[in-house]
C-alpha positions, 0 to 999 in steps of 0.5 A: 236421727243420723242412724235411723236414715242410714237404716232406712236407707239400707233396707234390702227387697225382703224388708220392702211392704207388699204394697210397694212391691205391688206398685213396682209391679204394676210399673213395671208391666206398664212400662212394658206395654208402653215399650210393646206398643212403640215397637208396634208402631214403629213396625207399622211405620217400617212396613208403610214406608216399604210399601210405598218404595215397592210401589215407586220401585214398580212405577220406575221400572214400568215402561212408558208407551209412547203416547200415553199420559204420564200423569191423570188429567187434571181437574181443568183438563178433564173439565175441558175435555169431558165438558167442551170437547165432548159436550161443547159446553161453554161454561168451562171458560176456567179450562182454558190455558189462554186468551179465547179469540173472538171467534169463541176458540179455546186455548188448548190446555197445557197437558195436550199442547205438550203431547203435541209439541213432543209428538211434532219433534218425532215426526217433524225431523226439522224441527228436532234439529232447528232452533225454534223459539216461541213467540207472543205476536205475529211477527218476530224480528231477529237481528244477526251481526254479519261483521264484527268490530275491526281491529289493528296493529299499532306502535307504542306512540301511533295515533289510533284510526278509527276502526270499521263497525259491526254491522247487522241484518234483521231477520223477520222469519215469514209466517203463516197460519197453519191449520188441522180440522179433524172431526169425529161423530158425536156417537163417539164423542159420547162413548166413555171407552173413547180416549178423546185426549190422545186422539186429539192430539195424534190428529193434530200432530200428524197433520201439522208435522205432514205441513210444517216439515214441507214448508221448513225444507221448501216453504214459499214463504208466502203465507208460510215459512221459507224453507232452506232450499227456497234459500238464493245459492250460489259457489261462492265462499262464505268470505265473500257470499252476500248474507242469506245465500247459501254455497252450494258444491256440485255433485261432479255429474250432471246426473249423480255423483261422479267416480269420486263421489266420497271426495265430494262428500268431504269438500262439502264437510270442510266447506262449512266452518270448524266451529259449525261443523260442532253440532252438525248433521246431514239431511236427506231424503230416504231415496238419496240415502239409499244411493248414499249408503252404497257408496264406497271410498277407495280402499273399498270401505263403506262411507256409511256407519250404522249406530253401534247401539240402539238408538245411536244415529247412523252416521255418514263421514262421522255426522249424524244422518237425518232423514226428511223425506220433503228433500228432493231426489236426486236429478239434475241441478236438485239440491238433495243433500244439505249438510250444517248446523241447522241450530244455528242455521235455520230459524223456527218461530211460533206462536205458544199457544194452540188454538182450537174451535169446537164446531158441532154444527158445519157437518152434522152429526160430525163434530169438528175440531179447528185447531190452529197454530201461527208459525214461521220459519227462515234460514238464520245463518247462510253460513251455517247451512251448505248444499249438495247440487246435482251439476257437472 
C-alpha cells in the first residue's frame, strides 16, 4: 500500500489522462475569462470615476455671474413660481416657507429670500458693515450695560465697602414696515423665456436697499429706523458724554477743512477707543470722498491709499474706506464723515421672513407684487460711532 501511494503521487503531466488534461484546460480558460472580465470592470469604474472629476473639475473652475441661481430650484420653489407667481394659483400652500398672513400673502421661499438678503448687502453699505440681528416679532429689545462692576484697593484686614453695580440701558431699535410693488404684465408672466425668480428678486432688493440705506444714516425713527445722524452729538468724551449721544469733532471751518485738515482727521481716529478702532471704518459719501482723496499731509503725500489688490478696500489713514451715498455734503454744521465700529455701533433688527401678495386684480392686465418686510434700526453703542462736524 505504502508503495502504491508513493507511486501515484509522483506521476508526472506525460502520465496524466487526456481527461484530466482537458478539465485543466478547460480551468484554466475559465479563469481567464473570469480575470478579463474584473479588469473590464474595474476600467469601466476608472473610467466613471474620471469623468465624474472632470465634470466638478469643470463646475469648480466655471465663473459664477452674480445673480444667477447656484443650484436648480426645487420642486417647492418651482411650484411657487410656476404656480403662484405666474399663475396665482392658491393651491401651492406647500410652497411656502412660512406662516400666510391673513390677508393671503406668501411667505417667500428660502431660495429667493437668500438672493435677496446677499443682494441688499452689496447695495445697502450699512448693512454690510452693521450688525443685524433677525427677529421673530415686532418688537426687539436689547439691553447694554453703560457700567461695569466697581472695585477697590484694600489691606489684609480692611472691612470691604460695598461697591457700586453695573448699570444697564435698554435698546428697543424703532421699526417700521418697509414695502416694494414691482409689477409686470401677464403677457410676461406667461412668457417660459421670462426668468421670473431673478427679476423678483432685483425689484425688491434694489427698491429695499434705495429705502433702508436712507433711513440707517438719517431715519426719523418714526415708522422707520433711526439713523446714526438723527443720533444727539455733542464734544463732549466719551467719559463723561450721557449714553446714546455721539462726540463729534469739528472740521476747524465753517465751511470745509482748515489748513490742517489731516491733523483732524487723526483727532477723530484716536477720539474712538483702542479696542474700537479693531474693526473700524469710514463712511462717506462719493462728493466728500472726492475732496478727501485730494487732501495731502505735510511732507506732501496723499492721505488716501487705494487697495494694492483688486477687491482690497481703499484706505484713508489705514481704515478701510466705505461709501454710502445717503451721507450728506460737505456744508456748514453737516455731519459728512463718521468714523467707528459700525458692528459694534449701530443696530439692525428684522423680521426673517419676506412677505409677498401676488395682486392680479388692482391694475388690470399688470400684475403686482406687494413684497413687505418688517425692520428697525438705532445706534447701539454711542461710544462706537464719532463724527466729523463741518464747524470752526
Amino acid at each position: 500500500m505504502e508503495m502504491t501511494r508513493s507511486f501515484a503521487s509522483a506521476r508526472t503531466p506525460e502520465t496524466v489522462g487526456p481527461v484530466e488534461a482537458l478539465d485543466a484546460s478547460f480551468d484554466l480558460v475559465a479563469r481567464q475569462d473570469a480575470a478579463d472580465e474584473a479588469i473590464d470592470m474595474l476600467r469601466n469604474d476608472v473610467d466613471d470615476v474620471k469623468a465624474r472629476l472632470d465634470r466638478v473639475g469643470r463646475a469648480a473652475a466655471r465663473p459664477i455671474l452674480e445673480g444667477a441661481p447656484t443650484q436648480p430650484m426645487s420642486p417647492e420653489l418651482k411650484g411657487f413660481v410656476d404656480g403662484y407667481l405666474r399663475h396665482g394659483r392658491e393651491t401651492e400652500l406647500k410652497s411656502i416657507s412660512g406662516a400666510a398672513l391673513a390677508d393671503g400673502g406668501y411667505a417667500v421661499p428660502r431660495e429667493i429670500d437668500a438672493t435677496i438678503s446677499a443682494r441688499l448687502k452689496n447695495i445697502s453699505p450699512i448693512r454690510a458693515i452693521a450688525q443685524v440681528v433677525q427677529t421673530g416679532t415686532a418688537g426687539y429689545r436689547k439691553l447694554v450695560t453703560t457700567g461695569g462692576t466697581a472695585s477697590g484697593w484694600v489691606s489684609e484686614v480692611a472691612a470691604r465697602a460695598e461697591t457700586a453695580t453695573p448699570s444697564f440701558a435698554e435698546i428697543a431699535p424703532p421699526s417700521g414696515e418697509l414695502y416694494a410693488n414691482p409689477a409686470a404684465s401677464q403677457s410676461m408672466l406667461d412668457d417660459a423665456a421670462f426668468d421670473l425668480e431673478p427679476w423678483l428678486a432685483e425689484e425688491i432688493a434694489t427698491e429695499f436697499a434705495r429705502a433702508e440705506g436712507a433711513a440707517f444714516v438719517g431715519g426719523s425713527g418714526v415708522n422707520q429706523p433711526e439713523g446714526f445722524l438723527t443720533a444727539p452729538t455733542t464734544d463732549e468724551t466719551d467719559s463723561v458724554r450721557a449714553f446714546g449721544t455721539l462726540q463729534h469733532v469739528v472740521s476747524g471751518d465753517a465751511l470745509g477743512f482748515d489748513v490742517n485738515p489731516e491733523l483732524r482727521l487723526i483727532d477723530l481716529v484716536h477720539s474712538l477707543k483702542a479696542g474700537h478702532r479693531q474693526g473700524a471704518s469710514w463712511v462717506m459719501n462719493s462728493a466728500t470722498l472726492s475732496e478727501v482723496r485730494k487732501l495731502k499731509a505735510a511732507d506732501g503725500s496723499f492721505l488716501w491709499q487705494p487697495g494694492l489688490m483688486e477687491g482690497q478696500p481703499n484706505r484713508l489713514l489705514g481704515y478701510p474706506v466705505v461709501e454710502a451715498e445717503d451721507m450728506p455734503d460737505i456744508a456748514a454744521d453737516a455731519f459728512p464723515i463718521a468714523f467707528g465700529n459700525f458692528r459694534a455701533g449701530y443696530l439692525i433688527a428684522e423680521r426673517s421672513a419676506t412677505t409677498i401678495l401676488r395682486d392680479p386684480f388692482t391694475n388690470k392686465p399688470f400684475v403686482h407684487f406687494y413684497a413687505t418686510k418688517r425692520i428697525g434700526g438705532q445706534v447701539l453703542d454711542s461710544d462706537a460711532i464719532k463724527l466729523m462736524k463741518i464747524s470752526a
